[in-house]
N, C-alpha and C positions, 0 to 999 in steps of 0.2 A: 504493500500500500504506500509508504517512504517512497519507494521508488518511481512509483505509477504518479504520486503527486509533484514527484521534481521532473518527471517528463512532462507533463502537461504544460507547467510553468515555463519550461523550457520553451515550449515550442507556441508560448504568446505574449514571447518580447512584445513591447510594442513601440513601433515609431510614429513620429507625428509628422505630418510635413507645414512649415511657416512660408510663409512671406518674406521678400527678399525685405534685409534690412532699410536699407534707404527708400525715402520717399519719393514719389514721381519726379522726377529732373525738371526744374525751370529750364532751366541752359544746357542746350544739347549743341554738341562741334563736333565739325569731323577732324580725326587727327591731325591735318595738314594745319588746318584753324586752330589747334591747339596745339601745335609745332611753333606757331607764328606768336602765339600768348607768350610763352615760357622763351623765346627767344627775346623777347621786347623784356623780357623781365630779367632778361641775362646780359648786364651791363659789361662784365669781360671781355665777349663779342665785340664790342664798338672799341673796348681801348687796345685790344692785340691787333685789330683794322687800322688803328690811326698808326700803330707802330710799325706797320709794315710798308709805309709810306718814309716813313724815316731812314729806318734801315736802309732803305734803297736808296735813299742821298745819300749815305755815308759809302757805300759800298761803289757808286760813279764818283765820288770825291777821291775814294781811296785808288779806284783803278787809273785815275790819272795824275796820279803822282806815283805811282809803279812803275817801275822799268817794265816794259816790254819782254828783253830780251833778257836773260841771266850770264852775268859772269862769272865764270868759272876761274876768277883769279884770287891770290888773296890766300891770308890766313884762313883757318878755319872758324874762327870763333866770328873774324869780321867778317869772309863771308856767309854766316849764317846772319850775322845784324842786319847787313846789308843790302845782300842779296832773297837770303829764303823766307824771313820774316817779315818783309813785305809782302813778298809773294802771299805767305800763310795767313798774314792777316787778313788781305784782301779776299782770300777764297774761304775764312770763317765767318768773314761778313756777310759774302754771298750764300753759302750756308745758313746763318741765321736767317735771313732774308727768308730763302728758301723754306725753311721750317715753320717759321713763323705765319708763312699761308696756310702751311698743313696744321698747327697747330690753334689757327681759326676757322679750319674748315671743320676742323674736330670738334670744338665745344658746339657745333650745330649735332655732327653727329652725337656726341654728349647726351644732349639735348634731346635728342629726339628715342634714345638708346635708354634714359634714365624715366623717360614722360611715359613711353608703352609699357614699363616697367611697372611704374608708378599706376595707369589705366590697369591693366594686370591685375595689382595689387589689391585693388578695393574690387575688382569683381571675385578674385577668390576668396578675401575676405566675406564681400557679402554672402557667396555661397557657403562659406563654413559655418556663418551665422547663421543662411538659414538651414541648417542640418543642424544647430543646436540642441533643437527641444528634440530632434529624431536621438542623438546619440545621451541626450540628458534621462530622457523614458526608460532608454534603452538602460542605462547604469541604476536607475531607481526600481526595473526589474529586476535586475541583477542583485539589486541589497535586497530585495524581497524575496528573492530566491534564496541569497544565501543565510538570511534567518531562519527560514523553513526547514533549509539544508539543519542547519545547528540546534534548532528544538527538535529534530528528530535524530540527532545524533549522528548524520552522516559525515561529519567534518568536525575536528578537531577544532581545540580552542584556538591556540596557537595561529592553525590556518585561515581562521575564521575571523582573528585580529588583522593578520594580513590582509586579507582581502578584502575587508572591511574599509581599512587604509585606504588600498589601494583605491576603492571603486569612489573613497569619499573626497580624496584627490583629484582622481578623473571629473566627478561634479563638479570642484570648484577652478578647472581648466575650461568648464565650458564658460564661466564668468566672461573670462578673457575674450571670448568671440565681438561683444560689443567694442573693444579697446581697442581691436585689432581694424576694425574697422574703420576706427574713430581716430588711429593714428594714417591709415589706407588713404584715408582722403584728407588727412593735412597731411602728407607728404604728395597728391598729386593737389593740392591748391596752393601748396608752399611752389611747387614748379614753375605755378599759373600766374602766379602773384596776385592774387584774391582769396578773400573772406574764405575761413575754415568753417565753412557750407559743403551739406549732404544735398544739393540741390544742382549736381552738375553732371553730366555724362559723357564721356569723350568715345566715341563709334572708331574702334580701331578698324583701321585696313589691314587685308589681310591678302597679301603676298604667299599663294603655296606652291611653289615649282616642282615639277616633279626631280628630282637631280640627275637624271638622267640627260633632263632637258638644258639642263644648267652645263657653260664653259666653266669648269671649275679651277683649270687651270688659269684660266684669265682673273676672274675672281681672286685667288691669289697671289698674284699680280697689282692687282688693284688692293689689295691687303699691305701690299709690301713697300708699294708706292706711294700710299695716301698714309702713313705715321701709324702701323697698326703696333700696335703696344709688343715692345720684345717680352715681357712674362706680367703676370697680374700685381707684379710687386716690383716691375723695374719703371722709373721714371722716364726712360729712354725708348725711344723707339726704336723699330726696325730700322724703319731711315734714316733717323739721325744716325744709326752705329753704323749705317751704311758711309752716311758721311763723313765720320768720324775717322772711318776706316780708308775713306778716300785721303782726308789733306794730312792722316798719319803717313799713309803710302806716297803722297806727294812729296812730302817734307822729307823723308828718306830718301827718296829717289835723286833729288837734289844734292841731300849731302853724303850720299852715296858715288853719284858721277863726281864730287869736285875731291874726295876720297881716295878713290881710283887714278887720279891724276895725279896726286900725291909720289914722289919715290922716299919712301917714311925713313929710307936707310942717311938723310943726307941730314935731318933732323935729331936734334938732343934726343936724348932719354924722355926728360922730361915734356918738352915741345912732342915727342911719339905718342908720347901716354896721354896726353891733352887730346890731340887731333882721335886717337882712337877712340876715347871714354866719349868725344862727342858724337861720332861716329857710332858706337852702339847703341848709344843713349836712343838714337833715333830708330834704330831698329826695333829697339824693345818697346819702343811707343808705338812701331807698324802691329809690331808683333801681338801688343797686349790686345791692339783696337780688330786688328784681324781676328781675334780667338774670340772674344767679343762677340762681331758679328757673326761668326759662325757658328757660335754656341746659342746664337737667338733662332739664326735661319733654321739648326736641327730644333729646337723648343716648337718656335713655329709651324713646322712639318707636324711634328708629335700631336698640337693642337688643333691643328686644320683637319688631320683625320680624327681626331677624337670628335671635333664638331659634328662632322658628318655621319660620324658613326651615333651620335646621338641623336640627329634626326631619324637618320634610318629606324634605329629603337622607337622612336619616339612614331614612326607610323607604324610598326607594327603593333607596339600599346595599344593604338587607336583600333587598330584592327580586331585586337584582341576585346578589347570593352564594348563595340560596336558588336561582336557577334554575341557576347554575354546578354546583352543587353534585347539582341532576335528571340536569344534564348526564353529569357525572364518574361520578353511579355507573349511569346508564346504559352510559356506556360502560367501565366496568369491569367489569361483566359480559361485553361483547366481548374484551377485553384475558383475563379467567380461562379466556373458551375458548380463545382462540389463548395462553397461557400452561398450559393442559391437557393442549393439543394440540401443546406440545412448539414451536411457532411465535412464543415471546417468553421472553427469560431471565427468571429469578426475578429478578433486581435490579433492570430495570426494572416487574418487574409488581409488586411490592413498593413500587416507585418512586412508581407512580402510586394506589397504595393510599393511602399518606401523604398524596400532594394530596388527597384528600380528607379525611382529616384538618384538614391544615391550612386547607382552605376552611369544616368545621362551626367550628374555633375563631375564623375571621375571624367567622363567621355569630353566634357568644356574645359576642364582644367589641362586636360592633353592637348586637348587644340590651344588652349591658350600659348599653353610652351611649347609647341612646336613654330605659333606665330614669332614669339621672342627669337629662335631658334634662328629663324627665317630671317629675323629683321638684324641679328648680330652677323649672319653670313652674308648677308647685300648689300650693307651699310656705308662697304666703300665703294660700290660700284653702280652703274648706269644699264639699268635693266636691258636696255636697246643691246647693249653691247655683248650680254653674257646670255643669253634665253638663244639657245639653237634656234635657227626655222625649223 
């Protein structure tokens, strides 16, 4: 009888299903429109624009007072004053230059990388809210169950504290769903630069290519070109270490040929040991800025297939939850006759109403991320360019 009464319980969990948190949206934008809010509300854009105008006078100032041509005369210490250090400062300036477009085209990407993130955010938030009172029922069966369990002696005390814990914990985790929310849209109205109002909707686009259809190789390209970050934790891009790696390999190359011209046997000890230490000095600067590079370009590889291999995953998930879900309301149609027909309680057939619920909201939060997914692998590029015919 013990037994016969914790099956029963068992099998009339129940879930509820709510209403989405937030209220009807006053203010409805499409993404592009709210690309354009959160860009007018990102003042760094305008002052890395005006600097890039600067740069570029300093960098026509400097190339004309450069020598054109290099001599290869001279000590070595004076020709590196003389000669290579003009040369190098003028090709850091243009460098900067250079960067400095990439690094204002970036805070758009930023921008627009951080805001879908942000739209994201408060839709899964709202959705976890509204599965709160589904998974909140669900844990208040569970404590009723597990009392029953313990006035008839099927569970220990001991277990019956723990579990007790455990389930009375899980209750006050679903608190948090309102918080979550509530931080979800002041972090996409902090974006916007307006009022922390539940009264705003942003309609993401949604770019899904199939990758088969996608130049991926180009796309990579356009990764490596446009300042894509060499690790999650390095300051430095690809490109800059690519430049970086350029005017180290310049600078050497320079005082490498005026080196070579050298016969070192006609010079002191001391004058050899100078001309040399400066002479490596410079190699070990190609050297450090080339390992550098090359240790971002393998990182990069690593990352570029890990991307893709998460999309791939990330449509079979869909695939997978999509046919669970043919499954569910096939057989809930079963479950309404034999619940018709008087041959299933309302709590379990209620019960299993919600599983499906909650397999369409797994089924939104996949596509969500797989849209992030999307929008992190095209970010630097020109759909024209990279979408096979």
């Amino acid at each position: 009888m013990k037994k016969l009464i914790c099956t029963l319980l068992c099998t009339t969990l129940v879930f509820a299903n709510t209403a989405v948190y937030a209220d009807i949206p006053k203010f409805r934008y499409s993404f592009d429109e709210a690309v354009k809010m959160a860009m007018d509300n990102t003042p760094e854009y305008k002052t890395v624009d005006r600097s890039i105008g600067t740069l570029y006078d300093t960098y026509e100032a400097l190339e004309k007072r450069t020598p054109e041509d290099i001599k290869f005369v001279g000590g070595m210490k004076t020709f590196i004053s003389q000669q290579v250090d003009p040369q190098i400062n003028m090709e850091n300036t243009y460098s900067s230059y250079q960067m400095t477009i990439i690094a204002r085209n970036d805070i758009k990407r930023s921008v627009q990388i951080g805001l879908r993130q942000a739209v994201i955010g408060v839709q899964k938030a709202e959705m976890a809210y509204a599965e709160t009172d589904i998974g909140k029922k669900n844990k208040q069966n569970e404590l009723e169950l597990l009392e029953i369990r313990y006035e008839n002696g099927l569970i220990s005390k001991n277990d019956y504290n723990d579990s007790k814990r455990e389930i009375k914990d899980a209750l006050k985790a679903f608190d948090n769903g309102e918080k979550a929310v509530d931080i979800a849209y002041r972090e996409l109205n902090t974006l916007l630069g307006r009022e922390d109002e539940k009264d705003i909707e942003v309609k993401l686009d949604d770019t899904v290519i199939p990758l088969e259809k996608l130049d991926l190789k180009q796309i990579k390209k356009d990764m490596l070109n446009n300042g894509k970050a060499a690790s999650s934790t390095s300051k430095d891009s690809i490109r800059q270490l690519k430049e970086n790696r350029y005017i180290a390999s310049y600078r050497y190359d320079l005082i490498k040929e005026r080196y070579d011209k050298y016969d070192l046997n006609k010079f002191s000890d001391k004058m050899r040991e100078d001309i040399e230490d400066m002479y490596e000095d410079a190699k070990e600067k190609f050297e450090v800025a080339d390992k550098a590079y090359q240790n971002a370009i393998d990182r990069f590889e690593k990352n570029f297939d890990d991307m893709i291999e998460d999309i791939e995953d990330l449509y079979e998930d869909i695939e997978d939850v999509k046919e669970r879900i043919t499954e569910e309301k096939a057989n809930h149609s079963l479950y309404k006759l034999k619940y018709e027909s008087g041959r299933m309680p309302r709590l379990e057939y209620e019960a299993l109403g919600d599983k499906i619920t909650l397999l369409e909201n797994n089924l939104k939060e996949l596509e969500l991320d797989l849209n992030m997914k999307y929008a992190e692998l095209l970010i630097y590029s020109d759909l024209k360019k990279v979408v096979k015919e």
